[in-house]
N, CA, C and O of each residue as an XYZ file, in Angstrom:
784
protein
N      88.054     15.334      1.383
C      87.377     15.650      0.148
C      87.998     16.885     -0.492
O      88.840     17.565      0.095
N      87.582     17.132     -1.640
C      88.407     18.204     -2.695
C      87.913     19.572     -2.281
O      86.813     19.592     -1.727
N      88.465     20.575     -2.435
C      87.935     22.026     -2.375
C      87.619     22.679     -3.895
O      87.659     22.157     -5.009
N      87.360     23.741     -3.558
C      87.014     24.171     -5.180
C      88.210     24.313     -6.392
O      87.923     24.584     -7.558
N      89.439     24.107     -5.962
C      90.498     23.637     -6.679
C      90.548     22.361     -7.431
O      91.483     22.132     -8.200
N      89.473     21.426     -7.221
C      89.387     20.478     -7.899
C      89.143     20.291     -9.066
O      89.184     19.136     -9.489
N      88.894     21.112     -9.726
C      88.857     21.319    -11.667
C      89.848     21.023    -12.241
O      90.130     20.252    -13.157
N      90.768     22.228    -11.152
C      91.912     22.710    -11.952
C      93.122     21.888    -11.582
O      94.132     21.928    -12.285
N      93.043     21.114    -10.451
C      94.013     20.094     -9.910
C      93.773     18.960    -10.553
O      94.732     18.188    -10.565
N      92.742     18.578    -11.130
C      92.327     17.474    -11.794
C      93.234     17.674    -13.419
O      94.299     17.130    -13.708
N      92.206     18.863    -14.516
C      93.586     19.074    -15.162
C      94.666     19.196    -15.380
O      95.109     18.848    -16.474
N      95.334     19.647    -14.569
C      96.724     19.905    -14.624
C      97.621     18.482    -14.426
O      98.743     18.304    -14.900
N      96.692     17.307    -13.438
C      97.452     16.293    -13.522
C      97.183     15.410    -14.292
O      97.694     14.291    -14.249
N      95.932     15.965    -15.507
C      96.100     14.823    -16.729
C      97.356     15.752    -17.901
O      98.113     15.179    -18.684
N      97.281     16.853    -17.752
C      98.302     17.156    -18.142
C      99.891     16.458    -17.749
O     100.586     15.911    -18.605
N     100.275     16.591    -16.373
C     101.138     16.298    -15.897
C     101.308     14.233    -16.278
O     102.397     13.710    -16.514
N     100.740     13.902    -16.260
C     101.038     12.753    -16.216
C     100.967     12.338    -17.782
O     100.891     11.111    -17.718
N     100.952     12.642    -18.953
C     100.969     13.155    -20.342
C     102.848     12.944    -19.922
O     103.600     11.979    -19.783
N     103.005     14.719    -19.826
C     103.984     14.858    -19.844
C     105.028     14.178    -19.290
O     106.137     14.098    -19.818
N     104.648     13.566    -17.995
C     105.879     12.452    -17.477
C     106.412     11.634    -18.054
O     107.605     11.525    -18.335
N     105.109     10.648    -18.396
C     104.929      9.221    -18.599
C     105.728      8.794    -20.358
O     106.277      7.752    -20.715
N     105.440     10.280    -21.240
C     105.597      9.686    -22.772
C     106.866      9.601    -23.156
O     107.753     10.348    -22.742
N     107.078      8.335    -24.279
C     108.318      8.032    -24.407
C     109.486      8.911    -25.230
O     109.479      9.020    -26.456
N     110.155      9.316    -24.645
C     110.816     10.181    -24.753
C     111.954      9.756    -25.988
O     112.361     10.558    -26.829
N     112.361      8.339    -25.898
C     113.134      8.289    -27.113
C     112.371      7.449    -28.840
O     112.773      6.949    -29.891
N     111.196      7.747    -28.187
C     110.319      7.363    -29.466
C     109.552      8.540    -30.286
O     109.402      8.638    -31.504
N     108.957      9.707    -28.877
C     108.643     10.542    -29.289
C     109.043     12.197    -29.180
O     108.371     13.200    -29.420
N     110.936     11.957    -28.542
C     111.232     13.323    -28.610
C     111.218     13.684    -27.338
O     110.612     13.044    -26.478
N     111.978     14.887    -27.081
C     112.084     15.632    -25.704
C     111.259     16.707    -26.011
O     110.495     16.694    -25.045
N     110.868     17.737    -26.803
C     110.172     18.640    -27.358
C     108.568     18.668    -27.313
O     107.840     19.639    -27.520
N     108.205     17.342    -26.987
C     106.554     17.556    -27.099
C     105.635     18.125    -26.155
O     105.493     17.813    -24.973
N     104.995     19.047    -26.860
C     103.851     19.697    -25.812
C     102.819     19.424    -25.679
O     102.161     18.945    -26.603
N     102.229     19.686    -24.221
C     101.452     19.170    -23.866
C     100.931     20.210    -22.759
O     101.421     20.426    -21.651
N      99.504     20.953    -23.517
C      98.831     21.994    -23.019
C      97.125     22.000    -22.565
O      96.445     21.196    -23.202
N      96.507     22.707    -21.684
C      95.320     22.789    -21.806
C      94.604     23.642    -22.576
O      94.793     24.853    -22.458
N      93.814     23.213    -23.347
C      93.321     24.410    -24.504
C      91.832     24.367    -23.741
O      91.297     23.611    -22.930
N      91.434     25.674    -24.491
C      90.376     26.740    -24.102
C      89.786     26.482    -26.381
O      90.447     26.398    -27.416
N      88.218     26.461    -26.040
C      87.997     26.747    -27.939
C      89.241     27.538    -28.853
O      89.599     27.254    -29.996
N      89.706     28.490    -28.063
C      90.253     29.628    -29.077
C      91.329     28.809    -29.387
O      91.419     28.437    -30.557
N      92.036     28.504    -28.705
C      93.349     27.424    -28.967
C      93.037     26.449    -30.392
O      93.962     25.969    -31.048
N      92.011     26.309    -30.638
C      92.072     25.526    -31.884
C      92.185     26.274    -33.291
O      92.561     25.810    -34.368
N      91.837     27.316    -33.037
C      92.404     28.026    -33.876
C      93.709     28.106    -35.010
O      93.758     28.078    -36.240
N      94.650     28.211    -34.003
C      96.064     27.724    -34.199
C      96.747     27.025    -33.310
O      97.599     27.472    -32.542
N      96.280     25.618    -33.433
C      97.296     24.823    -32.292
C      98.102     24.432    -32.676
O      98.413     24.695    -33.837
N      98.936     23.509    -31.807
C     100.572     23.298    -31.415
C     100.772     22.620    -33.075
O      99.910     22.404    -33.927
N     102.478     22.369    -33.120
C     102.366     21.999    -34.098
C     102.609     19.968    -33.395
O     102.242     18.911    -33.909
N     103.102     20.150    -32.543
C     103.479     18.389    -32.126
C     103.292     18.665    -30.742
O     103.700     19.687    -30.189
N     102.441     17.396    -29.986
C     102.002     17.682    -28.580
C     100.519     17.038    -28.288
O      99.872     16.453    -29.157
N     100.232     17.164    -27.410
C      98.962     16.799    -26.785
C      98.193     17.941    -26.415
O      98.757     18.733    -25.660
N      97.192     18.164    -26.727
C      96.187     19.328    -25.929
C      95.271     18.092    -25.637
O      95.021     17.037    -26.220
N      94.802     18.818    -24.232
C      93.430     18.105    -22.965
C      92.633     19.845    -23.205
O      92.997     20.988    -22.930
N      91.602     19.335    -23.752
C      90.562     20.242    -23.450
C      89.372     19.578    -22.579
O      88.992     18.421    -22.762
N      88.788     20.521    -21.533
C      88.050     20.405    -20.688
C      86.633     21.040    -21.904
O      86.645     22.189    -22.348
N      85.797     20.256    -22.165
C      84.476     20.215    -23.060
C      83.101     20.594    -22.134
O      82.367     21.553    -22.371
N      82.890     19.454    -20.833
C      82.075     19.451    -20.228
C      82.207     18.961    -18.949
O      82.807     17.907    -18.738
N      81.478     19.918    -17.673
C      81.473     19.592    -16.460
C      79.759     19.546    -16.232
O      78.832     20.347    -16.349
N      79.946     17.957    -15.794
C      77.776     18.252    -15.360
C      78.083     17.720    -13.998
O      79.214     17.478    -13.576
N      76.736     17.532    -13.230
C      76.953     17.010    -12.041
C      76.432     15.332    -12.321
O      75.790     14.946    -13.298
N      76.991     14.360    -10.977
C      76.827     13.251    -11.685
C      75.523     12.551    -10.764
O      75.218     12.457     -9.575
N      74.977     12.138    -12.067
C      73.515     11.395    -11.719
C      73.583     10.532    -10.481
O      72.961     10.726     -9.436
N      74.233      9.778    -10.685
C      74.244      8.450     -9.934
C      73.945      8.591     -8.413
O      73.250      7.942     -7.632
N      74.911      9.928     -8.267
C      75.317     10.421     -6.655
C      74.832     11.559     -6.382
O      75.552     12.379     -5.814
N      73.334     11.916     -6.763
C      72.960     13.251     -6.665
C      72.821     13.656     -5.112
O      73.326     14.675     -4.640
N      72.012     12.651     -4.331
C      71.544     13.184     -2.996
C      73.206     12.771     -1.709
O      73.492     11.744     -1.094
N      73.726     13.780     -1.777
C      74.594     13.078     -0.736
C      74.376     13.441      0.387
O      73.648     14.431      0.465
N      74.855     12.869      1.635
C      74.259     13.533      2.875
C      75.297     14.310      3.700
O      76.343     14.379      3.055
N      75.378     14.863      4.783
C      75.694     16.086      5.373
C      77.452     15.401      5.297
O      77.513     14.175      5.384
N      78.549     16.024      5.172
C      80.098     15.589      5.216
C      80.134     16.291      6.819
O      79.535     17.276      7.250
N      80.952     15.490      7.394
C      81.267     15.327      8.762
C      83.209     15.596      8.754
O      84.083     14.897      8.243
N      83.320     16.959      9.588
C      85.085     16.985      9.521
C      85.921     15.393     10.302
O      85.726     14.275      9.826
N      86.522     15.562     11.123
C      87.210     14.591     11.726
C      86.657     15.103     13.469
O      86.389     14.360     14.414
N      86.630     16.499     13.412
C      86.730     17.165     14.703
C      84.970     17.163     14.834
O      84.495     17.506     15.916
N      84.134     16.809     13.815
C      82.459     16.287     14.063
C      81.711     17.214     14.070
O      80.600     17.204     14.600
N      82.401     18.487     13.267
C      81.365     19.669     12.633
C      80.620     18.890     11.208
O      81.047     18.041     10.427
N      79.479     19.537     11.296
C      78.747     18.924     10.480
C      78.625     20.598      8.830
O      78.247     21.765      8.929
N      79.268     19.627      7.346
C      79.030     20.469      6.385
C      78.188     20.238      5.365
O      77.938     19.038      5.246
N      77.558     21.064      4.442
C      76.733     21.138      3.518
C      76.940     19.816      2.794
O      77.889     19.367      3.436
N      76.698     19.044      2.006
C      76.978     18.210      0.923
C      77.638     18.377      0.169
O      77.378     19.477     -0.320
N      78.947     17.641     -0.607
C      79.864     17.533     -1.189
C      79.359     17.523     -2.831
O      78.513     16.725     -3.234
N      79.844     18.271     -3.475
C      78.797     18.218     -5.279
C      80.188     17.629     -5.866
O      81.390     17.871     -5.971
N      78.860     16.391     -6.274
C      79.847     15.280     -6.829
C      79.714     15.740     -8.671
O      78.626     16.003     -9.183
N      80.974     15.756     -9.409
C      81.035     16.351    -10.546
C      81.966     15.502    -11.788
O      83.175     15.453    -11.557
N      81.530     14.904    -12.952
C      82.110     14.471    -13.841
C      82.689     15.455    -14.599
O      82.056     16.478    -14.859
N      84.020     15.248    -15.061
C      84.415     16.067    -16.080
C      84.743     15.228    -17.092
O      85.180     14.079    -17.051
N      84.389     16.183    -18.329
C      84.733     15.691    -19.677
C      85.829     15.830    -20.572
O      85.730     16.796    -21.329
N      86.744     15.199    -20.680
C      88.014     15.860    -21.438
C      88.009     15.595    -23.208
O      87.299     14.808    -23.834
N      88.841     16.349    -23.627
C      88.798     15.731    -25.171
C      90.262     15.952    -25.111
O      90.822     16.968    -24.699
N      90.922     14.658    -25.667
C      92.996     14.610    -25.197
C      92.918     14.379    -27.467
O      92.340     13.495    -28.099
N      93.617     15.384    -27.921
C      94.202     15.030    -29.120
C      95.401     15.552    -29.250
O      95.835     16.675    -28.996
N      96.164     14.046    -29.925
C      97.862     14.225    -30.179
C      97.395     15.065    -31.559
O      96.389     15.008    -32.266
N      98.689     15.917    -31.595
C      98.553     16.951    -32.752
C     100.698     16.590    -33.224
O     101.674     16.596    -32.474
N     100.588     16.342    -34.712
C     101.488     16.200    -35.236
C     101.503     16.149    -36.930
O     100.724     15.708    -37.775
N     102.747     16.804    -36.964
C     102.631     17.381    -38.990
C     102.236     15.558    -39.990
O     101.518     15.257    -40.944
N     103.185     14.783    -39.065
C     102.506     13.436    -39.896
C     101.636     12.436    -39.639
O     101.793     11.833    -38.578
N     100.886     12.165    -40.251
C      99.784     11.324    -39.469
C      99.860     10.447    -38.663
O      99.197     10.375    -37.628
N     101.205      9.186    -39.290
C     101.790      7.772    -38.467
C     101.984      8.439    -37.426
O     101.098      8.214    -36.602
N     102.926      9.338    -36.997
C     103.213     10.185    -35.699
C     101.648     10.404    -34.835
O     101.312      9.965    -33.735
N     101.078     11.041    -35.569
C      99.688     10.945    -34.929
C      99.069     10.427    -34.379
O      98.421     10.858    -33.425
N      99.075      8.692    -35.064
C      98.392      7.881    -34.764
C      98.968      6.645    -33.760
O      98.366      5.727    -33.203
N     100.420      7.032    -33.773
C     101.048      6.752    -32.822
C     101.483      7.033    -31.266
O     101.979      6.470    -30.290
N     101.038      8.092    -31.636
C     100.970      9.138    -30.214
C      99.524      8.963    -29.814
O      99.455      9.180    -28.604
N      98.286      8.650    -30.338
C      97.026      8.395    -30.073
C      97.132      6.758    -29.300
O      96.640      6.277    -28.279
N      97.709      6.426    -29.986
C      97.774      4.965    -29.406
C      98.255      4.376    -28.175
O      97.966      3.351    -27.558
N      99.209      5.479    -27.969
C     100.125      5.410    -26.878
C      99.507      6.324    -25.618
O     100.192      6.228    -24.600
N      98.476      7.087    -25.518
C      97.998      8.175    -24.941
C      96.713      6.664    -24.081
O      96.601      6.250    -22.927
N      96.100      6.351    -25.225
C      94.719      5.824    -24.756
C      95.049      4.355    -24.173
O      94.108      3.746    -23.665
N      96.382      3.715    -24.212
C      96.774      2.639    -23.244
C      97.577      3.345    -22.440
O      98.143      2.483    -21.768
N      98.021      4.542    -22.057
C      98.252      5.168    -20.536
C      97.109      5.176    -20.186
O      96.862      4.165    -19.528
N      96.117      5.947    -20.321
C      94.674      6.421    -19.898
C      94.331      4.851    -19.425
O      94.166      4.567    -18.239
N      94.253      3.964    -20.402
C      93.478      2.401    -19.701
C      94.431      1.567    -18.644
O      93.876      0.678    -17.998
N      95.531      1.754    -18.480
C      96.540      1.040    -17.302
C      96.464      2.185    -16.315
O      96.628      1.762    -15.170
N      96.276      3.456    -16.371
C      96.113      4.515    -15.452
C      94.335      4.005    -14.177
O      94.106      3.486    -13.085
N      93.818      4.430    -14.977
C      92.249      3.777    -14.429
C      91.886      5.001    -13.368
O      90.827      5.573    -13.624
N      92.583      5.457    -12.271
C      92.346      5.534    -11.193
C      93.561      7.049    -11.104
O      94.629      6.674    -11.589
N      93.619      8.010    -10.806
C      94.225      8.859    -10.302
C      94.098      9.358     -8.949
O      93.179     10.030     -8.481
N      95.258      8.890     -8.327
C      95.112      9.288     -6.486
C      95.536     10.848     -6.341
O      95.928     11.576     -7.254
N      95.312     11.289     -4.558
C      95.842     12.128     -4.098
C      97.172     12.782     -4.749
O      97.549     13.878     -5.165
N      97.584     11.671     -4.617
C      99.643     11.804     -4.594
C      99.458     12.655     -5.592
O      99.606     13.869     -5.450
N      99.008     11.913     -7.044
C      98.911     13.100     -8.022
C      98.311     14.180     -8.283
O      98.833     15.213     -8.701
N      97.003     13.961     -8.010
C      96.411     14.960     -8.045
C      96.523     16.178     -7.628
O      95.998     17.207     -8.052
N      97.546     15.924     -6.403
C      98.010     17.348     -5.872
C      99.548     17.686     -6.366
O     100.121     18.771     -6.270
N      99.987     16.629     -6.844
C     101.248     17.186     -7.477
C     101.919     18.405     -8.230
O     103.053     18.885     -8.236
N     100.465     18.760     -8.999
C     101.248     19.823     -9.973
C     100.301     20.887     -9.730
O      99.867     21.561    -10.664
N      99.940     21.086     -8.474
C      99.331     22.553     -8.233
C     100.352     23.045     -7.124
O     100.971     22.272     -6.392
N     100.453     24.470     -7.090
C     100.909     24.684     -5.885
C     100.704     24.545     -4.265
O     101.422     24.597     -3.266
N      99.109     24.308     -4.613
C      98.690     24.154     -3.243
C      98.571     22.648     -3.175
O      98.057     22.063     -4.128
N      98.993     21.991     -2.151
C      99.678     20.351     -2.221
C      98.033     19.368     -1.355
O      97.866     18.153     -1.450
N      96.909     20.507     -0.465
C      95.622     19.654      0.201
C      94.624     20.124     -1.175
O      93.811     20.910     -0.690
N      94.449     20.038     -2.086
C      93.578     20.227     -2.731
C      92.719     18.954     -2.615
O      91.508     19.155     -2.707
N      93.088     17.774     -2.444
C      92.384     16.626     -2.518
C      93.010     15.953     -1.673
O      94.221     15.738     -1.728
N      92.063     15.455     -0.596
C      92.213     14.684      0.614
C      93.495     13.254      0.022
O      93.703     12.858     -1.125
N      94.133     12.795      1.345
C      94.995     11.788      1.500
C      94.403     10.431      0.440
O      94.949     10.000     -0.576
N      92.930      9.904      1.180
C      92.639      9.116      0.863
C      91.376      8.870     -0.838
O      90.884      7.877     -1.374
N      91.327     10.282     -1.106
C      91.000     10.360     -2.144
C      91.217     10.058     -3.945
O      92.372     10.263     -4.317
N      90.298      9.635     -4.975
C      90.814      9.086     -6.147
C      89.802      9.582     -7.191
O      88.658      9.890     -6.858
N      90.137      9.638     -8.164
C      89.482     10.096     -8.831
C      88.810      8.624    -10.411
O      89.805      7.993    -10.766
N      87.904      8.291    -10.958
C      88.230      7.260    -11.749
C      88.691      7.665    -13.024
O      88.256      8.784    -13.296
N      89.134      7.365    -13.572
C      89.432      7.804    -15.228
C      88.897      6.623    -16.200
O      89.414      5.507    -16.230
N      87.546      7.108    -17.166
C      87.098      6.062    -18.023
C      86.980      6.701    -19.441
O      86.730      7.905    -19.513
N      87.102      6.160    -20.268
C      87.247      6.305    -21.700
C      85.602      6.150    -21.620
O      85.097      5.430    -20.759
N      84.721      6.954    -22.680
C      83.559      7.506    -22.756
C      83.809      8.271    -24.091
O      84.181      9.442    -24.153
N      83.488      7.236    -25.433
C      83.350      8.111    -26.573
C      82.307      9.116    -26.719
O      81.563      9.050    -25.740
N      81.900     10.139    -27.649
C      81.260     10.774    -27.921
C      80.399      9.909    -28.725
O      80.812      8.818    -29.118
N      79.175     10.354    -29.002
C      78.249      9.667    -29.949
C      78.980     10.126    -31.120
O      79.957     10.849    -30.925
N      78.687      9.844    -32.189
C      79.044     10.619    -33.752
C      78.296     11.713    -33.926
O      78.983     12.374    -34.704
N      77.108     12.466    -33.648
C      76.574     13.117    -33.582
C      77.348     14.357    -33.010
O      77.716     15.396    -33.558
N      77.478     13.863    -31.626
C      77.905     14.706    -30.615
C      79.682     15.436    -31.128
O      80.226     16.528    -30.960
N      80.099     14.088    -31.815
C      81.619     14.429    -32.073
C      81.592     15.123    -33.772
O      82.473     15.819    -34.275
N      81.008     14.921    -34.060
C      80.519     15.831    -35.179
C      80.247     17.470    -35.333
O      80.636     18.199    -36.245
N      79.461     17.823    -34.160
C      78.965     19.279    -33.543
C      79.993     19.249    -33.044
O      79.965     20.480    -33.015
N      81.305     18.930    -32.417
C      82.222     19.485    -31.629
C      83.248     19.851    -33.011
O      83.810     20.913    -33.282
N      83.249     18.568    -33.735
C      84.471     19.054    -34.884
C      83.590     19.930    -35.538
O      84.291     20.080    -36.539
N      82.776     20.505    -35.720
C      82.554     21.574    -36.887
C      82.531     22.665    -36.110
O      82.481     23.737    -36.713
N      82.561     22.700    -34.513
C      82.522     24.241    -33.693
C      84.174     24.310    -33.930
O      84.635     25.451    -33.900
N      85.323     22.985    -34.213
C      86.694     23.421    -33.444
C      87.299     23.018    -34.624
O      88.214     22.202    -34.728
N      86.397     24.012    -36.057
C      87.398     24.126    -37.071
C      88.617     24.675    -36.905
O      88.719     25.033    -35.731
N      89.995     25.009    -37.782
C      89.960     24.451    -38.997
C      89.916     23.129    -39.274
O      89.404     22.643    -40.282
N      90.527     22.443    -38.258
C      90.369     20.877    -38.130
C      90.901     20.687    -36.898
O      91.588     21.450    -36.219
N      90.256     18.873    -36.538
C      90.564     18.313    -35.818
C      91.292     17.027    -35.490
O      91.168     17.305    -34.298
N      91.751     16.208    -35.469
C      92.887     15.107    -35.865
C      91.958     14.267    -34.972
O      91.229     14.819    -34.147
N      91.979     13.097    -35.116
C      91.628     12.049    -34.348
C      92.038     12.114    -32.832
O      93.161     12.361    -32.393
N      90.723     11.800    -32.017
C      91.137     12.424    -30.720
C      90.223     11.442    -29.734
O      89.191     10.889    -30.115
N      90.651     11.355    -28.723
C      89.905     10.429    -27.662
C      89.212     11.056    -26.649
O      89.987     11.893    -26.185
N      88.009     11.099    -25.976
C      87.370     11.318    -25.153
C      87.622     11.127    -23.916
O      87.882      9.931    -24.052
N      87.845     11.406    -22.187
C      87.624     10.475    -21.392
C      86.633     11.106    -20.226
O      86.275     12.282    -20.292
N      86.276     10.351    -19.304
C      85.007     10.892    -18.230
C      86.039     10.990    -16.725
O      86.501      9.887    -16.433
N      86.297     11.713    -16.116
C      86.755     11.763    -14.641
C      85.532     11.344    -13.734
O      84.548     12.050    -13.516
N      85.662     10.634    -13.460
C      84.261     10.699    -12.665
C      83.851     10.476    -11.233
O      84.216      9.417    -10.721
N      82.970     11.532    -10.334
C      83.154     11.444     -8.676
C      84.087     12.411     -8.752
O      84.985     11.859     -8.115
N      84.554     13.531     -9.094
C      84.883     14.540     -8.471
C      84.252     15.624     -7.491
O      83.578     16.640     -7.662
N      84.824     14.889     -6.279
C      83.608     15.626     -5.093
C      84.194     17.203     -4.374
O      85.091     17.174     -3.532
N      83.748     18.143     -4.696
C      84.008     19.378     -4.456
C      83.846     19.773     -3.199
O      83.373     20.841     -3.586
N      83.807     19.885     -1.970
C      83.545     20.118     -0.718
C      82.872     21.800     -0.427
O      83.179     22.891     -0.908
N      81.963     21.430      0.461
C      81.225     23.197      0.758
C      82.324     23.773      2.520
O      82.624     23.162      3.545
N      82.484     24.657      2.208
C      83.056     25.350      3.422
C      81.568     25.552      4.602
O      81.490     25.397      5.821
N      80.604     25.932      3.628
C      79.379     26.310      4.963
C      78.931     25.220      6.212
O      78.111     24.303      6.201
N      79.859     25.744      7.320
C      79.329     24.733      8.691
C      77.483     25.062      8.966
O      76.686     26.000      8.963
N      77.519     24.018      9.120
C      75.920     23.532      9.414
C      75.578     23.725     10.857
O      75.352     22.576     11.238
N      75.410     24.542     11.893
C      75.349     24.737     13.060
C      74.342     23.646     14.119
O      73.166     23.978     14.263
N      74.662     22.829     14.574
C      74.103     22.101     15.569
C      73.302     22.641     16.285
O      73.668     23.799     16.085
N      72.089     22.771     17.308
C      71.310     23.069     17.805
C      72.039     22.928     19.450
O      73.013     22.194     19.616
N      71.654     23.428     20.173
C      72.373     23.123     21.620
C      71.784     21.905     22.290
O      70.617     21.575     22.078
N      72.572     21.244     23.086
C      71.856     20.087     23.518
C      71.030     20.169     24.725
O      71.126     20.956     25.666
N      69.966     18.941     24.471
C      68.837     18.901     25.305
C      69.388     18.913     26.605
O      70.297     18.132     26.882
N      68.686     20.162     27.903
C      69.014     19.484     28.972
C      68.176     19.474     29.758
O      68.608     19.372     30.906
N      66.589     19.567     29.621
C      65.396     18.937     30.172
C      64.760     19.266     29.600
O      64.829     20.350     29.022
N      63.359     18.005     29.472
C      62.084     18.199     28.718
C      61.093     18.617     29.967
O      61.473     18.642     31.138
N      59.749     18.946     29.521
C      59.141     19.724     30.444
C      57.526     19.090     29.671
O      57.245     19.367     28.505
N      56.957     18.556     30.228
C      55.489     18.244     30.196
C      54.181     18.810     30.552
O      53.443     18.284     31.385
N      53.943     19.733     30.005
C      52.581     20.420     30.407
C      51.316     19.612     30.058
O      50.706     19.821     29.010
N      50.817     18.404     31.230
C      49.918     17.757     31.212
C      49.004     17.876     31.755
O      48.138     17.009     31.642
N      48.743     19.328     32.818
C      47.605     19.549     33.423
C      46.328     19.783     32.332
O      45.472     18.907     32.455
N      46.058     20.702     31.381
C      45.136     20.634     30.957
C      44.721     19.802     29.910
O      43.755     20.032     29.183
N      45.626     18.621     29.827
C      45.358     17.665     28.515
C      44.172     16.974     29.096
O      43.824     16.086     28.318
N      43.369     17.030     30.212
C      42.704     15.998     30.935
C      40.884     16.741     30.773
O      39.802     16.156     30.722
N      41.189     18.069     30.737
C      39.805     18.824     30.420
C      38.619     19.299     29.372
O      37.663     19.959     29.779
């Protein structure tokens, strides 16, 4: 399971896989592709992708989990299972470019589906952030209009057409061992005065 590096190992490889995957003789060797913070909208890139991280809640579905067990059969706290919310917009001076780079972003994201280990630990320095057999899902999850409305008027001056997606089951692991009790090695019956 993931350690508390899992935020940031998670971003970095939707970043990273942005940057691998895009076509290079359609859209250039030059394109960036950053994680923005609000202030970044300010003045962002002029051609590129920004992944902003919007919202982390915990996820409903999987609230009660039960005690995580190492390999060696120490027993740990519960694993907090966590959705993250991204907002991925191609940013470019012409729109077709725009909308071309949007297009091309959100059929990686839908043939992607699933992000493993392999990657996930790829572009951090520390390479166990997320267990061997671990995955993360990747689902497209628009905003209501409402919701994407209050986001474009907080991340004036503007915002370009942009896609949403949900990570979801990002399980964070607790370090606190849960201490076992010592084992039984005789019970003892005090039945004399149960009879009086």
């Amino acid at each position: 399971m993931a350690n508390h590096r899992a935020i940031a190992a998670t971003s970095t490889a939707l970043a990273g896989l942005l940057r691998d995957r895009y076509p290079r003789d359609e859209f250039g060797q030059g394109l960036d592709i950053s994680l923005y913070q609000t202030r970044d909208f300010e003045s962002p890139m002029q051609d590129g992708f920004s992944i902003y991280l919007y919202r982390v809640a915990i996820n409903g579905a999987v609230r009660n989990l039960t005690l995580r067990r190492s390999p060696d059969g120490r027993r740990f706290r519960p694993s907090l299972p966590l959705d993250l919310h991204y907002m991925i917009t191609p940013w470019a001076q012409d729109v077709e470019r725009q909308h071309r780079m949007l297009g091309w972003m959100m059929r990686l994201m839908e043939d992607t589906s699933v992000l493993g280990a392999g990657h996930l630990n790829h572009y951090m320095p520390e390479t166990d952030t997320f267990a061997p057999h671990e995955g993360i899902e990747l689902v497209c999850d628009p905003l209501s209009l409402n919701d994407y409305l209050t986001l474009w008027d907080r991340l004036r001056p503007r915002l370009p057409a942009s896609a949403t997606y949900t990570l979801r089951m990002v399980l964070i692991d607790s370090d606190l061992h849960i201490e076992d009790g010592a084992a039984v090695q005789t019970r003892r019956f005090d039945l004399q005065g149960a009879g009086a």
